[in-house]
C-alpha positions in Angstrom: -234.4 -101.8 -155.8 -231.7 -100.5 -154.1 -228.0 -100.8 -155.2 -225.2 -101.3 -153.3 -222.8 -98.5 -151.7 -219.9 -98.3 -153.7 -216.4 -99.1 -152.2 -215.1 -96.1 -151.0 -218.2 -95.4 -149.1 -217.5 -98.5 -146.8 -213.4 -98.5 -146.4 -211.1 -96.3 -145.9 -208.6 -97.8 -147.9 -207.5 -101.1 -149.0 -204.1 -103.0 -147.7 -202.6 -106.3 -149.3 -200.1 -108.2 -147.3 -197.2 -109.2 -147.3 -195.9 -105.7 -147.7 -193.1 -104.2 -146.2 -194.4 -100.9 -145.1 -197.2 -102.7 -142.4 -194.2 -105.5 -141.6 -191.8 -102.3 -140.4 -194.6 -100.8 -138.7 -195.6 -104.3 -136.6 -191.9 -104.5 -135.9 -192.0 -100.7 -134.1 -194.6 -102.1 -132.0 -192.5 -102.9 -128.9 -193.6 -104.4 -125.7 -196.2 -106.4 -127.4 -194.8 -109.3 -128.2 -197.4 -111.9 -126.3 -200.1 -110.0 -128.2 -198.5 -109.8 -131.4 -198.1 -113.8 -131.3 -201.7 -114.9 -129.8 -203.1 -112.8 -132.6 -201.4 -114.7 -135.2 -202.0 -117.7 -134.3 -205.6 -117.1 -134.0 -205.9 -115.1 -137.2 -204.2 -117.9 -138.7 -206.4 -120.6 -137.5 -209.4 -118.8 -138.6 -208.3 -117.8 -141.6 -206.2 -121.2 -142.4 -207.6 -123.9 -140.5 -205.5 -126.8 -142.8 -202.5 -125.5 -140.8 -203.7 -126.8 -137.2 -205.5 -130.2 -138.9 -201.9 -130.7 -140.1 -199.9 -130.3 -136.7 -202.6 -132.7 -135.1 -202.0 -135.3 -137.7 -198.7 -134.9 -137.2 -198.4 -134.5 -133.4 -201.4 -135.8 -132.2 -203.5 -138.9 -133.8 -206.9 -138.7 -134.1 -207.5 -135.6 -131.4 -210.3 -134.3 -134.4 -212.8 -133.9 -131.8 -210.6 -130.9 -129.5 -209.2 -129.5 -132.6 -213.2 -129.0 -133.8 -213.5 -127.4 -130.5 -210.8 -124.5 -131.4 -212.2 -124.2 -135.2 -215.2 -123.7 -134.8 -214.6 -120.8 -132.8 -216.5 -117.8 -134.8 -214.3 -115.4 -136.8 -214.3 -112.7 -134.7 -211.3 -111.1 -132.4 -212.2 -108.2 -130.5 -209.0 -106.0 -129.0 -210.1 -104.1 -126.2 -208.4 -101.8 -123.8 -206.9 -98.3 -122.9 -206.4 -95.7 -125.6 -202.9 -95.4 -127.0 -202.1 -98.5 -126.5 -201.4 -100.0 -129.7 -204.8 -101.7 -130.7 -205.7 -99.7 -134.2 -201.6 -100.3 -134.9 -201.4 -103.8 -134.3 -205.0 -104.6 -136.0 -204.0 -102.6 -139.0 -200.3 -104.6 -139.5 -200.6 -107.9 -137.6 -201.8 -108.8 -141.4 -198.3 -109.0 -142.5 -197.4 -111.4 -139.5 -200.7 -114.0 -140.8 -199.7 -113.9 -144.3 -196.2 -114.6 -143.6 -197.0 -117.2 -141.3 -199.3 -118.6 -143.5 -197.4 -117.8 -146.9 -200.4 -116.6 -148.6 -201.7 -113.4 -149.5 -203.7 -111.1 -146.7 -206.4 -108.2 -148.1 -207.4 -105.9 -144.8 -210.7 -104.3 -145.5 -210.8 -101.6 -142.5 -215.0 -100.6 -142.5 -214.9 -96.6 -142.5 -216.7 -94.9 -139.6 -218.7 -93.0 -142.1 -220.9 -97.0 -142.6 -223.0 -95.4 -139.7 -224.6 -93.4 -142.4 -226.4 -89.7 -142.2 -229.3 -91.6 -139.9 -231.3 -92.2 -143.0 -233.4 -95.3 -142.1 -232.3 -98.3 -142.6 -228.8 -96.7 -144.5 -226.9 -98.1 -141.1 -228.1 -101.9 -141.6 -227.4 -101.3 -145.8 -223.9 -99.9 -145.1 -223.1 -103.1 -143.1 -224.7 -105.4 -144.7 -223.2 -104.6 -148.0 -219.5 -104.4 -146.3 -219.7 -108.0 -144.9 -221.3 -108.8 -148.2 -218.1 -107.7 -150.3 -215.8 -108.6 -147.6 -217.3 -112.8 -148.0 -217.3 -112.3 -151.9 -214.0 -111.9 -151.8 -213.5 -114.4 -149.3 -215.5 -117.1 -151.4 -213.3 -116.5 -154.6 -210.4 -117.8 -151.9 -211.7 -121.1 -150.2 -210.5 -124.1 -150.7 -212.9 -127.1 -149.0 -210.0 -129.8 -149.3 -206.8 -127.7 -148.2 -204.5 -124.8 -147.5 -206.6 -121.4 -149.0 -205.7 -119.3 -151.6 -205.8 -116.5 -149.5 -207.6 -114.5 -146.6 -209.4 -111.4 -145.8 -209.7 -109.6 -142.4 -212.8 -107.1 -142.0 -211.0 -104.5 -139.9 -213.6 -102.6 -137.6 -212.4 -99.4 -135.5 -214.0 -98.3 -132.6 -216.3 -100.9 -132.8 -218.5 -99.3 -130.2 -219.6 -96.5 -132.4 -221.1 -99.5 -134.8 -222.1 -102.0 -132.6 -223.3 -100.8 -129.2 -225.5 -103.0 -127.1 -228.9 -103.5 -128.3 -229.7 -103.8 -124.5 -229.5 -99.8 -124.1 -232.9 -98.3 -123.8 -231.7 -95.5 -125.6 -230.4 -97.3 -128.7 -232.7 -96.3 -132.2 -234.6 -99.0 -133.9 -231.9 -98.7 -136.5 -228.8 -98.6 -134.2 -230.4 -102.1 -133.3 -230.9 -103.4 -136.7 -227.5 -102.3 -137.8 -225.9 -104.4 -135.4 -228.2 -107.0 -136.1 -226.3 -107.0 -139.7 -222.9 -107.6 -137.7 -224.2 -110.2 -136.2 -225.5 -112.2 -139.5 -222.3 -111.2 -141.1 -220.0 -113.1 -138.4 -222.3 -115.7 -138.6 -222.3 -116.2 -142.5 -218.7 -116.2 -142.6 -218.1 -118.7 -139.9 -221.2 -120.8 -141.4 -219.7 -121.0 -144.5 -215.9 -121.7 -143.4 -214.6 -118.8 -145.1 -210.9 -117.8 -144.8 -211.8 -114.9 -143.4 -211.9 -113.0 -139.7 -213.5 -110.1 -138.4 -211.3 -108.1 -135.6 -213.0 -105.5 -133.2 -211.4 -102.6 -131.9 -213.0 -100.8 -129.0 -211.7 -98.6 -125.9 -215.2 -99.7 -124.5 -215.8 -103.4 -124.3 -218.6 -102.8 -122.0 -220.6 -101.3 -124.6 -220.2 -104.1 -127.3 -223.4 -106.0 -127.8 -223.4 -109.3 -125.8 -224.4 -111.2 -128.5 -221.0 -109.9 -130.0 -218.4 -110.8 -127.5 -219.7 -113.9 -127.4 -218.9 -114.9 -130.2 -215.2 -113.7 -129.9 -213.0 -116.3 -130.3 -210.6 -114.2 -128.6 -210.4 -111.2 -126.6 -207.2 -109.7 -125.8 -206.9 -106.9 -123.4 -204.3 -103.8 -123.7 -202.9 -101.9 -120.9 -200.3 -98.9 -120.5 -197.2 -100.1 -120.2 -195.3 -101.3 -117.3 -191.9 -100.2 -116.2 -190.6 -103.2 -118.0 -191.7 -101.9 -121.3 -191.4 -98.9 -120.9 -188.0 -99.6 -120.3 -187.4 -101.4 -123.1 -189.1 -98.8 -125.6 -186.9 -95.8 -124.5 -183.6 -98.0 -124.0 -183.9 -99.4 -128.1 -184.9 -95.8 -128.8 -182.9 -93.1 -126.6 -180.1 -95.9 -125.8 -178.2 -95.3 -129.4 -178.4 -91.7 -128.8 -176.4 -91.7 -125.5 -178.6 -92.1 -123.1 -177.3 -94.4 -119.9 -179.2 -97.4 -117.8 -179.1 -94.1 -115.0 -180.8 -91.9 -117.5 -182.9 -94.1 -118.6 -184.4 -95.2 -115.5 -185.1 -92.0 -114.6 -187.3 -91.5 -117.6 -188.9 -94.8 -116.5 -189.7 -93.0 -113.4 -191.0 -89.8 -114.9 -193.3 -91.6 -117.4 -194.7 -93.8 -115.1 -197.5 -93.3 -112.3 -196.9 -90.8 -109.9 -198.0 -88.8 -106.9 -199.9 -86.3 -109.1 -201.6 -89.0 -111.6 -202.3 -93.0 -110.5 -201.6 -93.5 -114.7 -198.3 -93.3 -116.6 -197.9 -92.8 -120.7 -199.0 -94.5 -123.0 -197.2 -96.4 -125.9 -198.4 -93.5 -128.5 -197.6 -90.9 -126.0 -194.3 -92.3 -125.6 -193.4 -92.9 -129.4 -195.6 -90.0 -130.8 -194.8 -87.8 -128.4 -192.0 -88.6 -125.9 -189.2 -89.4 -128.1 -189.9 -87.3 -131.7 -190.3 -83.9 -129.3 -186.5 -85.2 -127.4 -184.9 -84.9 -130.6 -186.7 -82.0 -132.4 -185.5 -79.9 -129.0 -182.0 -81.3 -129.6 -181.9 -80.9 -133.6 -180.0 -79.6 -135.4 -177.5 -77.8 -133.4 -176.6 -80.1 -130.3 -176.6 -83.5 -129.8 -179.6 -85.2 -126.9 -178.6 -85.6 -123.1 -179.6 -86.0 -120.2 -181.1 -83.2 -119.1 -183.3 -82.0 -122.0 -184.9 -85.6 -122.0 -185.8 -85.4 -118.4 -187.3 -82.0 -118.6 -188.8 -82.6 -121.4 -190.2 -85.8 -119.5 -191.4 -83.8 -116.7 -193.7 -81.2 -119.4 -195.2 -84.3 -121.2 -198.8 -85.1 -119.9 -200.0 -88.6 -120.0 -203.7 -88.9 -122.4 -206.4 -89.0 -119.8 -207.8 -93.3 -119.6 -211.1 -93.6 -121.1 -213.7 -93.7 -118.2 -217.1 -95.2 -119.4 -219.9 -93.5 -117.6 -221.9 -95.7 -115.1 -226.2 -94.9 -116.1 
């Protein structure tokens, strides 16, 4: 008989929210506000549904049949889109936001990327099985059939193409299929048994996601680089305190942006990681940041290369 894989072999770590540590970090995350806001709500839904059955009641009379439409949308939210752009961040604090919202208690279990296992066979289907498995026991011990839950838990998954590439491949392993067979259960169990729970999917490469998967997204948001509006706004509440004019500004709009040498700007992490701690590092400690040491070093920082999937 075999035994189950102890914690620390399927997350990384464990995070209980409210807290104010992930609530300073969601705040940091400038530019995505729309993002920030769909998420919640649809974390919040799934993990919550009393909340929506009590706006109907109160807004709109007997509408049960559309609000079934929107819960019983699986439990699943895949974020999708160009690296650096905020996805791991925002899965890995939006937590805070739902529990907040909600006013009960969040538990984030992010699945390591060591559950792919040493290629053993069948340790891939084991390793997920038995982290949906804890993820739903804990998420039983919260339900409550007849109104608001005790609680919530979101199964984080990062890089969700490394765990659950399409079966459809003709190069996939016999195991590589059954392991994302064991995703597919697990969504299923949870949104069979109405647990407050949701599972959220991050992946630079939606196109290699099983179908079976993003079908049963109930949402699927999309991240970009940002624009010149955002990227305004990011160095203005960052660079704007230190001295920095609307002039100086826009010209680091300009510099971070596309241009004639690259058809892609910076990212947010380039920008925040990068940009900005490397202005004031060159500035500290013996002269205060301007103008010119921000655009030059501007000019020296390369955007990350976009992830191009391969066409077979």
């Amino acid at each position: 008989m075999s035994t189950r894989p102890p914690i620390d072999e399927l997350f990384e770590k464990r995070i209980v929210y409210p807290d104010f540590e992930p609530q300073e970090r969601l705040a940091r995350l400038v530019g995505l506000d729309a993002h920030i806001e769909r998420l919640k709500k649809t974390l919040g839904l799934l993990i919550n549904p009393a909340g929506l059955v009590a706006w109907g009641e109160k807004f709109h009379p007997g509408c049960s049949s559309v609000l079934n439409l929107v819960l019983r949308r699986p439990p699943l939210v895949v974020l999708a889109g160009d690296v650096g752009s905020g996805k791991s961040e925002l899965a890995e604090t939006i937590g805070d936001a739902v529990a907040r919202q909600e006013h009960i208690d969040i538990t984030l279990l992010p699945m390591s990327l060591a559950t792919r296992g040493q290629g053993r066979v069948g340790e891939m289907t084991q390793l997920v099985s038995a982290a949906f498995d804890h993820a739903i026991e804990e998420a039983q011990k919260l339900r409550n059939p007849h109104g608001k839950a005790r609680g919530g838990v979101i199964l984080l998954i990062d890089e969700a193409d490394a765990l659950a590439q399409s079966r459809e491949s003709a190069q996939m392993h016999h195991e590589d299929r059954a392991g994302v067979n064991s995703f597919i259960r697990g969504i299923d169990r949870i949104a069979n048994q109405k647990l407050p729970a949701a599972v959220i999917m991050c992946t630079n490469r939606i196109n290699a996601l099983d179908p079976a998967i993003t079908r049963r997204a109930a949402d699927i948001l999309n991240f970009s680089r940002p624009d010149d509006a955002q990227r305004r706004y990011i160095l203005t509440m960052s660079l704007g305190p230190l001295g920095l004019t609307k002039t100086d500004i826009d010209a680091l709009v300009a510099l971070t942006g596309p241009s004639g040498n690259s058809d892609y700007g910076l990212t947010f992490s380039d920008i925040t990681q990068r940009l900005i701690p490397t202005i004031v590092l060159e500035a500290y400690p013996s002269h205060s940041v301007e103008r010119e040491l921000a655009i030059e070093v501007a000019k020296r920082t390369i955007a990350t290369k976009p992830f191009v999937e391969e066409v077979k």
